[in-house]
N, CA, C, O and CB atoms as a CASP TS submission, in Angstrom:
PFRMAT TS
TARGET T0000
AUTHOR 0000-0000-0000
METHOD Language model
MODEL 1
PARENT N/A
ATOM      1  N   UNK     1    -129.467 -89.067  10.404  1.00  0.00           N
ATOM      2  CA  UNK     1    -129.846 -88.021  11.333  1.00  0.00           C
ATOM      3  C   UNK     1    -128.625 -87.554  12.117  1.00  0.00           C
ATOM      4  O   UNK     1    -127.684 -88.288  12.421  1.00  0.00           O
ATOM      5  CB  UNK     1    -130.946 -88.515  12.283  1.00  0.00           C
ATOM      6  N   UNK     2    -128.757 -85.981  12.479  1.00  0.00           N
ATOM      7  CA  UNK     2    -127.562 -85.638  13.046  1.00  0.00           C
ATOM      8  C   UNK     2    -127.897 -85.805  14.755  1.00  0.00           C
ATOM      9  O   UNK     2    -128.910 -85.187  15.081  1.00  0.00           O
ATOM     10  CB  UNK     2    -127.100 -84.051  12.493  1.00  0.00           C
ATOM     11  N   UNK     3    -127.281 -86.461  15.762  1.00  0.00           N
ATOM     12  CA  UNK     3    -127.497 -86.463  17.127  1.00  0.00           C
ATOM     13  C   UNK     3    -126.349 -85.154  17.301  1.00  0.00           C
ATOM     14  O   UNK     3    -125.184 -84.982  16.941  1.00  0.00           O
ATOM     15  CB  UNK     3    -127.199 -88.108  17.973  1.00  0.00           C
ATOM     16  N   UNK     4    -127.229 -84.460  17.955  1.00  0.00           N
ATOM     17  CA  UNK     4    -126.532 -83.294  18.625  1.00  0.00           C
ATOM     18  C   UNK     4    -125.963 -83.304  20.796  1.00  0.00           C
ATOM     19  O   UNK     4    -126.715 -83.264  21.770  1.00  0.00           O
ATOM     20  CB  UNK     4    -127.920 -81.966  18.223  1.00  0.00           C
ATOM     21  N   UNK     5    -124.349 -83.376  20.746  1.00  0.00           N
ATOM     22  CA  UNK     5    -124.588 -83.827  22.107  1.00  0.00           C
ATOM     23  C   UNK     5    -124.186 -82.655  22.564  1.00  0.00           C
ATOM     24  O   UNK     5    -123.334 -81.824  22.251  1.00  0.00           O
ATOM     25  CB  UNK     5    -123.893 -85.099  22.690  1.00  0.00           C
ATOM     26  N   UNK     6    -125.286 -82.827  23.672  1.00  0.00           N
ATOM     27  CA  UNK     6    -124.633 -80.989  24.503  1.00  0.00           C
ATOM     28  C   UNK     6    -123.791 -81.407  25.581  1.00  0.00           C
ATOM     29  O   UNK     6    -123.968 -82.347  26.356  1.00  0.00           O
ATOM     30  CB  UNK     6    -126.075 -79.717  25.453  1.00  0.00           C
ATOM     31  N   UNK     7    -122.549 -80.319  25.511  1.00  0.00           N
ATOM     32  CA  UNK     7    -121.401 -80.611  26.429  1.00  0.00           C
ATOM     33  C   UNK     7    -121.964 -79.326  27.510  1.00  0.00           C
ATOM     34  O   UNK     7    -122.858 -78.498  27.337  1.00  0.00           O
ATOM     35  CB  UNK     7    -119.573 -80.446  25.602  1.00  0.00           C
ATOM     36  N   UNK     8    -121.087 -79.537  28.612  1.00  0.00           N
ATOM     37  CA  UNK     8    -121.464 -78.138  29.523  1.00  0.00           C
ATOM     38  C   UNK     8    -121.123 -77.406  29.464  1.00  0.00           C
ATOM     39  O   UNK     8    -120.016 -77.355  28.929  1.00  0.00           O
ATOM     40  CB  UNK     8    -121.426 -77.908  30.511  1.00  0.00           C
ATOM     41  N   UNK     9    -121.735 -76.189  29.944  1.00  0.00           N
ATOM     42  CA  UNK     9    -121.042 -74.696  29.396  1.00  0.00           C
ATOM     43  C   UNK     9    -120.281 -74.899  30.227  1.00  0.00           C
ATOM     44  O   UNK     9    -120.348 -75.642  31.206  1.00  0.00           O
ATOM     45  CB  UNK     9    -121.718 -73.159  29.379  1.00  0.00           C
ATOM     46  N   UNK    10    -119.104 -73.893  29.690  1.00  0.00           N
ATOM     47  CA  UNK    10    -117.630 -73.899  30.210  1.00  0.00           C
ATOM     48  C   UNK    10    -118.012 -72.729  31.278  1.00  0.00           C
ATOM     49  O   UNK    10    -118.941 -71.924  31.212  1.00  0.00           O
ATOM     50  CB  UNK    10    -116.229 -73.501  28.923  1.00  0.00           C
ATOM     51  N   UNK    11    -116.837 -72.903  32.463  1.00  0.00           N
ATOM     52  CA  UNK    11    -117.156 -71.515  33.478  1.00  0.00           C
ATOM     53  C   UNK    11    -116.756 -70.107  32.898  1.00  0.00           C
ATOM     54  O   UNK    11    -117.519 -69.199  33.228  1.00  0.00           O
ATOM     55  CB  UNK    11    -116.253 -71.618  34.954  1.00  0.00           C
ATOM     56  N   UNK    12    -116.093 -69.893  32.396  1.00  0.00           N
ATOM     57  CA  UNK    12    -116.212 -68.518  31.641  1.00  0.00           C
ATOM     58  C   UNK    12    -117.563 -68.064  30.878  1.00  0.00           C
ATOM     59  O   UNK    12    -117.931 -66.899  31.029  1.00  0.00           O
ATOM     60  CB  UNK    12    -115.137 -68.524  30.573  1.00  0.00           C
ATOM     61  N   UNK    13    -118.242 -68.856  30.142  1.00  0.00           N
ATOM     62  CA  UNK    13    -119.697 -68.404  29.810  1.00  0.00           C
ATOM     63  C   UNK    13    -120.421 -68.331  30.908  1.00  0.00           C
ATOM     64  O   UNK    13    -120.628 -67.159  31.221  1.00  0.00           O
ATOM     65  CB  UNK    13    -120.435 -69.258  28.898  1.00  0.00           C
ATOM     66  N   UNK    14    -121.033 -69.335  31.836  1.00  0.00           N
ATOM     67  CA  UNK    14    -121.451 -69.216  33.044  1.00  0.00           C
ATOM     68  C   UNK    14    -121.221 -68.014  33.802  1.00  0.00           C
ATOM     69  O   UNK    14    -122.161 -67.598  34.479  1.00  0.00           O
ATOM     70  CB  UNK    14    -121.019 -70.147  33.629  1.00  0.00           C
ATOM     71  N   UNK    15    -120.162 -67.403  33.804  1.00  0.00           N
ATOM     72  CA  UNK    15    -119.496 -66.519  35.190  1.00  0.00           C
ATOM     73  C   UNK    15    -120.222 -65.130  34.136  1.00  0.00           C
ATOM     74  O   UNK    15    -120.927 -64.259  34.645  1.00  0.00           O
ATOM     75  CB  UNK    15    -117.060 -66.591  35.634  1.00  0.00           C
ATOM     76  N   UNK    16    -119.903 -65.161  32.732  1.00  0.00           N
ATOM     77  CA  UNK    16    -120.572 -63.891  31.790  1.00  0.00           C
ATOM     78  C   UNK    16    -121.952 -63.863  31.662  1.00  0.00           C
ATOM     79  O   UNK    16    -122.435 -62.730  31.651  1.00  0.00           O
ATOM     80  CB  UNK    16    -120.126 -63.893  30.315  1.00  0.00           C
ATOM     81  N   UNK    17    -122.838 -64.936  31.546  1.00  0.00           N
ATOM     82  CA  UNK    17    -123.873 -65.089  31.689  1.00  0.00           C
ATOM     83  C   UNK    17    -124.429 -64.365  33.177  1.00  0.00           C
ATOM     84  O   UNK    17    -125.484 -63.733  33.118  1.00  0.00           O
ATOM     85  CB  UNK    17    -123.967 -66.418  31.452  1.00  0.00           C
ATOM     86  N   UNK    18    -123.713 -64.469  34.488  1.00  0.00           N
ATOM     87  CA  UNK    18    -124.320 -64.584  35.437  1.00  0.00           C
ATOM     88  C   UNK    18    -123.820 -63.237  35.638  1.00  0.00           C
ATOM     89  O   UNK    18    -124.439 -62.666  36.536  1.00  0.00           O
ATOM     90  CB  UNK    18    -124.176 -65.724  36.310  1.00  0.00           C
ATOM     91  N   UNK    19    -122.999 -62.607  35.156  1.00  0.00           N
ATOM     92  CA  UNK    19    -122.837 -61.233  35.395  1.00  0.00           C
ATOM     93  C   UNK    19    -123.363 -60.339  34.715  1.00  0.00           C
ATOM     94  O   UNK    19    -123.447 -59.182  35.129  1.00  0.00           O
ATOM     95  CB  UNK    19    -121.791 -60.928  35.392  1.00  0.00           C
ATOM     96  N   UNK    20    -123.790 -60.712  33.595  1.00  0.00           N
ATOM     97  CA  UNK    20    -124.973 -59.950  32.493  1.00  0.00           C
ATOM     98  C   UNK    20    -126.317 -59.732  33.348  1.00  0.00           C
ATOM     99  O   UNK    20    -126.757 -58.617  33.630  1.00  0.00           O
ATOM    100  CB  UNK    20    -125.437 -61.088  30.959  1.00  0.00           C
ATOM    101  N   UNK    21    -126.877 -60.886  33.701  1.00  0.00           N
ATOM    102  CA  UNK    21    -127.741 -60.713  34.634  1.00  0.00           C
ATOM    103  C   UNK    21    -127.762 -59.929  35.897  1.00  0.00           C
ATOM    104  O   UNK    21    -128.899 -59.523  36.139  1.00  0.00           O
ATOM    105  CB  UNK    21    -127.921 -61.664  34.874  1.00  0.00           C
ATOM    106  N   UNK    22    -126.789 -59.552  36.864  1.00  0.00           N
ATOM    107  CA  UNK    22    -126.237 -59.441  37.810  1.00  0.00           C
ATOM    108  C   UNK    22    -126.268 -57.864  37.481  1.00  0.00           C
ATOM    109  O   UNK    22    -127.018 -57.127  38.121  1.00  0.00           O
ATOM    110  CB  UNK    22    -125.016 -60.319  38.017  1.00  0.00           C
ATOM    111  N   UNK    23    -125.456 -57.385  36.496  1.00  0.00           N
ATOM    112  CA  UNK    23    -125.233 -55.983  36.673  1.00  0.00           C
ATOM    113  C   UNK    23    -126.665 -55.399  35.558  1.00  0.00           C
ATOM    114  O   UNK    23    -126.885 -54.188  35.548  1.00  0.00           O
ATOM    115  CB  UNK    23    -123.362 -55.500  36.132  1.00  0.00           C
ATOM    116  N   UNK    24    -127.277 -56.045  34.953  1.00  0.00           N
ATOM    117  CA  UNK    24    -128.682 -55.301  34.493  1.00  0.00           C
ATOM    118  C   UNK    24    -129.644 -55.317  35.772  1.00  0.00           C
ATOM    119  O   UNK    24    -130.449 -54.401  35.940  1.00  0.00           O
ATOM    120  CB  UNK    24    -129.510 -56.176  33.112  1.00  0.00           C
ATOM    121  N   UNK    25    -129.510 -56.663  36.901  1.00  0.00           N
ATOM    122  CA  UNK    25    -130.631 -56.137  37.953  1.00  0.00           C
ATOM    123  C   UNK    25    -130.481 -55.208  38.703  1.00  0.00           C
ATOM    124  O   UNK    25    -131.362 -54.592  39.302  1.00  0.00           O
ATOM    125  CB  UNK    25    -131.009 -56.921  38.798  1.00  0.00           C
ATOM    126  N   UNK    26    -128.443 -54.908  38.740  1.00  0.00           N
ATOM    127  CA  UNK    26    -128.060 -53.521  39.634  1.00  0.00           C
ATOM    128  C   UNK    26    -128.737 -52.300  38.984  1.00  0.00           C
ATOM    129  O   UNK    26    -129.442 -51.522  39.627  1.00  0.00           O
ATOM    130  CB  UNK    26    -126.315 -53.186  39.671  1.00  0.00           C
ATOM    131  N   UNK    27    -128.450 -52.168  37.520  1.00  0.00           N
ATOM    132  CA  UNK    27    -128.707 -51.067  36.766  1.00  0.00           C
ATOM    133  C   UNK    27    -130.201 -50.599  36.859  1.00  0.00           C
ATOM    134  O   UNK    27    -130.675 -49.466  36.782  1.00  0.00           O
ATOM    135  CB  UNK    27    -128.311 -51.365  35.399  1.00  0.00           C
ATOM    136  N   UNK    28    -130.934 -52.096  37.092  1.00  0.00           N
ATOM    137  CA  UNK    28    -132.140 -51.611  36.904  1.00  0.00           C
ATOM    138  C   UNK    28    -132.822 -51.088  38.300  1.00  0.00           C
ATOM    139  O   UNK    28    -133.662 -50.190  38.341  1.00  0.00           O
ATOM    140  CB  UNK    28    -132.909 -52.674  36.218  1.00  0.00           C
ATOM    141  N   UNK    29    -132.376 -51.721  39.309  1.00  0.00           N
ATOM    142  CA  UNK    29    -132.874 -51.245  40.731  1.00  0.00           C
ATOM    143  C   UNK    29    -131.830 -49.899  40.487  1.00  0.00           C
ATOM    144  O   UNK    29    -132.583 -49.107  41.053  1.00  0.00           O
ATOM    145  CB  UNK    29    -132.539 -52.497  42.353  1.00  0.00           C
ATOM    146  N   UNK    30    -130.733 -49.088  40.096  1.00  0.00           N
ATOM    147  CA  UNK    30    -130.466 -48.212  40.652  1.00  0.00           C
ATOM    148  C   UNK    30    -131.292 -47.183  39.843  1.00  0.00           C
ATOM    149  O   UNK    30    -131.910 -46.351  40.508  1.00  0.00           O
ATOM    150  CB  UNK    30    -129.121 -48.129  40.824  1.00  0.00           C
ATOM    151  N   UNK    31    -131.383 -47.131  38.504  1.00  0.00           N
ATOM    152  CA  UNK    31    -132.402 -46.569  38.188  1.00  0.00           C
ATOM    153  C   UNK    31    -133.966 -46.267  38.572  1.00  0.00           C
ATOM    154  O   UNK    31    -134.447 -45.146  38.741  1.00  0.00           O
ATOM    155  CB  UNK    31    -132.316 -46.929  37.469  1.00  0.00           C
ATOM    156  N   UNK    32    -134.723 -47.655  38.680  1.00  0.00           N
ATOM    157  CA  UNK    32    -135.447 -47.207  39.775  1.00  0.00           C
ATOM    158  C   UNK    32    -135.600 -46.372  40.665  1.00  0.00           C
ATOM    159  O   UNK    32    -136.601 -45.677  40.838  1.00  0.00           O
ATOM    160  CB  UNK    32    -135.477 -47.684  40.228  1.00  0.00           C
ATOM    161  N   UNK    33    -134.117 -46.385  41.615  1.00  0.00           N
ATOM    162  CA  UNK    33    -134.285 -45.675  42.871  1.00  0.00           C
ATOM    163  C   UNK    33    -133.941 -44.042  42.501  1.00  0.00           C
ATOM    164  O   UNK    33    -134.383 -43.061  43.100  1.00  0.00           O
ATOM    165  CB  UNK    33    -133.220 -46.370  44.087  1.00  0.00           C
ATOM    166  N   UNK    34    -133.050 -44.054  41.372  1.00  0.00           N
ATOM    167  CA  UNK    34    -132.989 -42.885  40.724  1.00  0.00           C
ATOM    168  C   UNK    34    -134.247 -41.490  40.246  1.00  0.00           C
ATOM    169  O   UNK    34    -134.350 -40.266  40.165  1.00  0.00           O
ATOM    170  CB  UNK    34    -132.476 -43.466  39.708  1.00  0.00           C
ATOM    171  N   UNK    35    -135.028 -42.816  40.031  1.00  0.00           N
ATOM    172  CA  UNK    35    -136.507 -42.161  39.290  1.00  0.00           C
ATOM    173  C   UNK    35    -137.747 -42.083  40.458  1.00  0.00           C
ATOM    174  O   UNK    35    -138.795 -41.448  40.343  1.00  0.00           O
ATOM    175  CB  UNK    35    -137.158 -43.372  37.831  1.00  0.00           C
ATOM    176  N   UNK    36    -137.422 -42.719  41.343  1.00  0.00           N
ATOM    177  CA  UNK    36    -138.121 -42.147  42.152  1.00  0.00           C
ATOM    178  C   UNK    36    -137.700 -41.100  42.971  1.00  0.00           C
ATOM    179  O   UNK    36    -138.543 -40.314  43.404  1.00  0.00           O
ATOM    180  CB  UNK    36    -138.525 -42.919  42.735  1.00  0.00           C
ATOM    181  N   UNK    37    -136.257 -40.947  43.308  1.00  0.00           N
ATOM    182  CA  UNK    37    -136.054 -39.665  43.966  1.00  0.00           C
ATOM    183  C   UNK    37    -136.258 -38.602  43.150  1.00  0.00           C
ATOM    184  O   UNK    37    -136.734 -37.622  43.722  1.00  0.00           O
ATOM    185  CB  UNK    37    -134.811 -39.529  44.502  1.00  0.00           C
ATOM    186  N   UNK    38    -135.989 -38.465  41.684  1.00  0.00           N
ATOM    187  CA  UNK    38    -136.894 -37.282  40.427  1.00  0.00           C
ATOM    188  C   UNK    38    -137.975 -37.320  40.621  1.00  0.00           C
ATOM    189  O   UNK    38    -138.228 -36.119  40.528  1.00  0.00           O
ATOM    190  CB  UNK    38    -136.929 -37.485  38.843  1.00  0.00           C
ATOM    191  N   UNK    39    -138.665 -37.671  40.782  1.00  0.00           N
ATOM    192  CA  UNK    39    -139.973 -37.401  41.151  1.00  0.00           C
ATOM    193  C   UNK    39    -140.667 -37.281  42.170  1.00  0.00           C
ATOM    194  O   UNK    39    -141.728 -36.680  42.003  1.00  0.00           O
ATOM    195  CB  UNK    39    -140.475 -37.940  40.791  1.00  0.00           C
ATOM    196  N   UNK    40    -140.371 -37.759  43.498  1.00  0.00           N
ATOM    197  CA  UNK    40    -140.537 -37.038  44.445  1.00  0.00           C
ATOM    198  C   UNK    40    -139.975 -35.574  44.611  1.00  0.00           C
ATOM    199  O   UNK    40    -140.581 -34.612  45.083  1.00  0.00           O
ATOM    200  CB  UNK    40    -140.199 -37.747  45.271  1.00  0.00           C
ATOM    201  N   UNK    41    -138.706 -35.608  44.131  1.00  0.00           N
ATOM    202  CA  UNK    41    -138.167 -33.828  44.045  1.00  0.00           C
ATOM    203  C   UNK    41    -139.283 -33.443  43.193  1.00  0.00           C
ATOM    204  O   UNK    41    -140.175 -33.035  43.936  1.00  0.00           O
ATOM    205  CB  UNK    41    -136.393 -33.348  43.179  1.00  0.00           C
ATOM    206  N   UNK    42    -139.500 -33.409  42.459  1.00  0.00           N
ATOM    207  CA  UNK    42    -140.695 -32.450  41.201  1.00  0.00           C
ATOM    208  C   UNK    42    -141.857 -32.494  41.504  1.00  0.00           C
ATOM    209  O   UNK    42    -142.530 -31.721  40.822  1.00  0.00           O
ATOM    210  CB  UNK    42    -140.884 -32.943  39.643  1.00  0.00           C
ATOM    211  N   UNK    43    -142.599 -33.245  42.476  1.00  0.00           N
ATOM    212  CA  UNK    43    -144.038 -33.444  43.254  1.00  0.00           C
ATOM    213  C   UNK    43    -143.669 -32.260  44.467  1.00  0.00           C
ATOM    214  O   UNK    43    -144.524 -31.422  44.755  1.00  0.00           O
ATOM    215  CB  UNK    43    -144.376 -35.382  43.991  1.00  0.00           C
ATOM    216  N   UNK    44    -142.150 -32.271  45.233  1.00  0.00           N
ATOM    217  CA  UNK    44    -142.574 -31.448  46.346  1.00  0.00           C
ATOM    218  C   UNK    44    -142.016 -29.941  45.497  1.00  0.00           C
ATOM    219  O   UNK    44    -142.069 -28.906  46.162  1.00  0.00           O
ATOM    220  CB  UNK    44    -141.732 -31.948  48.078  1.00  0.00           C
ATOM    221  N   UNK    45    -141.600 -29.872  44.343  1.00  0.00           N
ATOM    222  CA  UNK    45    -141.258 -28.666  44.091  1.00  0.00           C
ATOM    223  C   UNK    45    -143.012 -27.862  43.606  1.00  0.00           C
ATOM    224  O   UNK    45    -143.383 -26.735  43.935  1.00  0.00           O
ATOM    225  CB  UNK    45    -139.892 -28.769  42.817  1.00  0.00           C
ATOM    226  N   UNK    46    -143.611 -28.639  42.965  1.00  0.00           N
ATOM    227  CA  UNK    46    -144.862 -28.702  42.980  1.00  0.00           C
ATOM    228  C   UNK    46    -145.828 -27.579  43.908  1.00  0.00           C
ATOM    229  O   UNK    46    -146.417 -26.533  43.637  1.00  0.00           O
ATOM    230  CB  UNK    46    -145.006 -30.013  43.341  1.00  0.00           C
ATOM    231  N   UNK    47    -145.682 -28.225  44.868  1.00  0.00           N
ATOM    232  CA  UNK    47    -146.043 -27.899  46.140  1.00  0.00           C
ATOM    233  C   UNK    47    -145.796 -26.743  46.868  1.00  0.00           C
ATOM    234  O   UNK    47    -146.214 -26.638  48.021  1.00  0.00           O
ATOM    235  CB  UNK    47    -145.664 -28.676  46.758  1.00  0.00           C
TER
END
């Protein structure tokens, strides 16, 4: 049988990992806030 030993991720994966995450939650809250100001503009143009 093969024993597989896990070593720790090194800080360069860690620091990429955590910035992958990091700049998709920016991207995704700025979009958000993006899409709601389009659409409030097009509800009061509406109007």
């Amino acid at each position: 049988m093969f024993l597989s030993q896990t070593r720790p991720r090194s800080i360069a994966s860690q620091l990429v990992l955590l910035f992958t995450l990091v700049a998709a939650f920016l991207l995704s809250c700025g979009l958000g806030a993006f899409y709601l100001i389009v659409v409030r503009h097009a509800f009061q143009e509406c109007e």
